[in-house]
C-alpha positions, 0 to 999 in steps of 0.5 A: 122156866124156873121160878125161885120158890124163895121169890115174889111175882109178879104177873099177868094172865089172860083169858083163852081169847086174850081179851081180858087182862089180869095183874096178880102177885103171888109167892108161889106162882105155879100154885096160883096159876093152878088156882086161877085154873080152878075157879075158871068158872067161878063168879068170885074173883074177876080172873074167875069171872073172865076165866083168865087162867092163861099166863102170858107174863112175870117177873120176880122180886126178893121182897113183897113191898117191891112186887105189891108196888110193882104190882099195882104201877101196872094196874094203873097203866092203860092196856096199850102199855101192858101190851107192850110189856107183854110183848117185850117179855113174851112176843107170840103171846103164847101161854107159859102155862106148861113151861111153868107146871110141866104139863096142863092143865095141871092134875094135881089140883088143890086150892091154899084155901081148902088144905 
């Protein structure tokens, strides 16, 4: 899986259950997908507080007022909808994790807001 590092993403992650959905957006989507890893535990963030660390969806976007429009079109639709997108674009559901870090969980851990 390559993601340009010149883009913008949209994307969905879930818990190890897939009962909880997650939409973000992100200009580096391996370094997110690493910080929602991070604060799997945390109580902070509702990705931290349901674990949702597992990504299941993304597509990618040259500029950020395209994706932070797309990003919130989604947040609007009821589940059924963001189920139906998942499956068109992933459809076992399974978790890109490692096709996008190479290995995971990932062990070079570090979070933008601590270097």
């Amino acid at each position: 899986m390559k993601v340009n590092k010149n883009s913008y993403c949209v994307y969905i992650v879930t818990n190890s259950l897939k009962t909880v959905l997650y939409i973000g957006v992100t200009n580096n989507l391996a370094q997110r997908i690493t910080e929602h890893y991070i604060d799997r535990i945390s109580r902070k963030s509702f990705a931290g507080k349901y674990a949702c660390h597992y990504l299941l969806y993304y597509e990618t976007y040259t500029s950020i007022t395209f994706a932070i429009e797309r990003e919130k079109e989604l947040k609007g639709w009821k589940r059924f909808k963001k189920e139906l997108l998942i499956l068109s674009f992933n459809p076992g559901w399974d978790f890109l994790n490692k096709e996008l870090l190479g290995e995971w969980p990932p062990t070079n851990l570090w979070h933008r807001g601590e270097k």
